[in-house]
N, C-alpha and C positions, 0 to 999 in steps of 0.2 A: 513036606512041601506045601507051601500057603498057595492058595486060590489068590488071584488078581483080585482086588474089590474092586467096585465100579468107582467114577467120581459121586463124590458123596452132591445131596442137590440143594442150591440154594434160590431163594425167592427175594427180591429187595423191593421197599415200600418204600416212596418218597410223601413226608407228609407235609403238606404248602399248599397256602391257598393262594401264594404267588405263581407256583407252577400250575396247579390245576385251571387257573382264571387265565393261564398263557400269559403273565408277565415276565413273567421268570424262564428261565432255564434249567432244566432239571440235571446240573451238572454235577450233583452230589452222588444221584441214583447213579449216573454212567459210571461217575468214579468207582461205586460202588461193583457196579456189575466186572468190568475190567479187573479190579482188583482179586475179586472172588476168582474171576476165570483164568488169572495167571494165578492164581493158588489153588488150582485144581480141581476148584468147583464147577458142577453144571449149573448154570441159572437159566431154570426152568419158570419163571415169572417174573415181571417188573410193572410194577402196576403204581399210579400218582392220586390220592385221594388230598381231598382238603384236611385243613387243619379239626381239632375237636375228637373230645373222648367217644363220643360215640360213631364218630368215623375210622376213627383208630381200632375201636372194638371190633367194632365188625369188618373190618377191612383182615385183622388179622384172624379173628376167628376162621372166615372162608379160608382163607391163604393155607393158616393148620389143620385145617381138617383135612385126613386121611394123608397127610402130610409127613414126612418124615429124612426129616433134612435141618434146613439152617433160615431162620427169616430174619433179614437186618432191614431195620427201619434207618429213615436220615431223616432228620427233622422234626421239631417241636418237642425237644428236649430241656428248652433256655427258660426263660424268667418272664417270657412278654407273656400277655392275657392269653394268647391263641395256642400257647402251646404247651398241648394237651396230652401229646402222645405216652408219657409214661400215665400219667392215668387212665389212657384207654388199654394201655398193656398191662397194667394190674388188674384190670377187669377181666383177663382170658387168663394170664398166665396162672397155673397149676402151681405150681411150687418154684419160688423167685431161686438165682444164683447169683448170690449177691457178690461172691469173687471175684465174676467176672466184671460187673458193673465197676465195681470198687477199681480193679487192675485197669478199666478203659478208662477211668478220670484220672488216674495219675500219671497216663500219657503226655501230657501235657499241662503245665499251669490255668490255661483258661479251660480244660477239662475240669478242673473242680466247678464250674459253674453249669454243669450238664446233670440234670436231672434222669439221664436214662435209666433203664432199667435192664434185668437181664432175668430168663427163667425159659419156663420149662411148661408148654400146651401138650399134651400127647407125645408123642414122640419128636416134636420138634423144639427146638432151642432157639428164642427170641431175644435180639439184642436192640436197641434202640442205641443208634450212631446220632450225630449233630448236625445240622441240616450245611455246615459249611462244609465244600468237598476238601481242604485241607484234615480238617477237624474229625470226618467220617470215617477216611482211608487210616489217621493215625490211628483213632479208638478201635478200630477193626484191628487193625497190625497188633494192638495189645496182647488181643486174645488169640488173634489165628491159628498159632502154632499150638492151643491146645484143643480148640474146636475139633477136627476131627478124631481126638480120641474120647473128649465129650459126648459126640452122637455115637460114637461106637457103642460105649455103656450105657445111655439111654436105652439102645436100641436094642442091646444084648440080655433077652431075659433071662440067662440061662447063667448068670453073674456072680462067678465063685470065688471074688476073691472078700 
């Protein structure tokens, strides 16, 4: 007989200097959060920084540390000067998974213009979504159904097969 597991935990970053500056709306993060929590996840943090690699960096470093769960970013994935975020996520990420990046752009035709990224800080699994809430919710749906058995073997030191 298996033990219940908990819901596994997730954290979502919105990176915009239109939402942090209060122009914008931050309708990509909500999408985000609702989505995760009708797929079973807790989301234990939602938190909105400006755009740039070194706000990205350290935004997700804090977020991963002692962390172990799921952190999707939305926004500053695209082609304009400001957006940075996959280069602030090669700067933490541990070892990339490029699967899953690869399977979130052929979600859609205008996903092949998304620079996201996907990998691995510690124990937690960092995906970089597209700052449009259409565009977040698809790239996210790519991979969902294989994300919780991803953190499982992350998480699982004891890993025999």
């Amino acid at each position: 007989m298996s033990a219940t597991l908990p819901p596994q935990q997730a954290k979502v970053l919105t990176c915009s200097d239109g939402v942090m500056n209060g122009t914008r709306e931050d309708k990509s993060g909500a999408a985000l959060v609702e989505h995760l929590t009708n797929a079973g996840f807790e989301v234990v943090e939602q938190r909105v920084i400006a755009d740039g690699t070194g706000n990205v960096a350290a935004a997700l470093t804090e977020m991963t540390n002692q962390f172990a769960g799921l952190v999707v970013s939305t926004g500053g994935t695209g082609f304009a000067p400001r957006d940075q975020t996959p280069e602030g996520t090669r700067a933490v990420i541990e070892r990339e998974a490029p699967g899953l990046a690869e399977a979130m752009r052929l979600c859609n035709p205008l996903g092949r213009l998304s620079r996201g990224l996907a990998g691995m800080r510690g124990e937690a699994i960092i995906v970089n979504t597209p700052g449009s809430t259409q565009g977040c919710v698809e790239q996210l749906d790519a991979i969902l159904d294989v994300l919780p058995h991803a953190l499982r073997l992350l998480h699982d030191a004891d890993n025999s097969h």
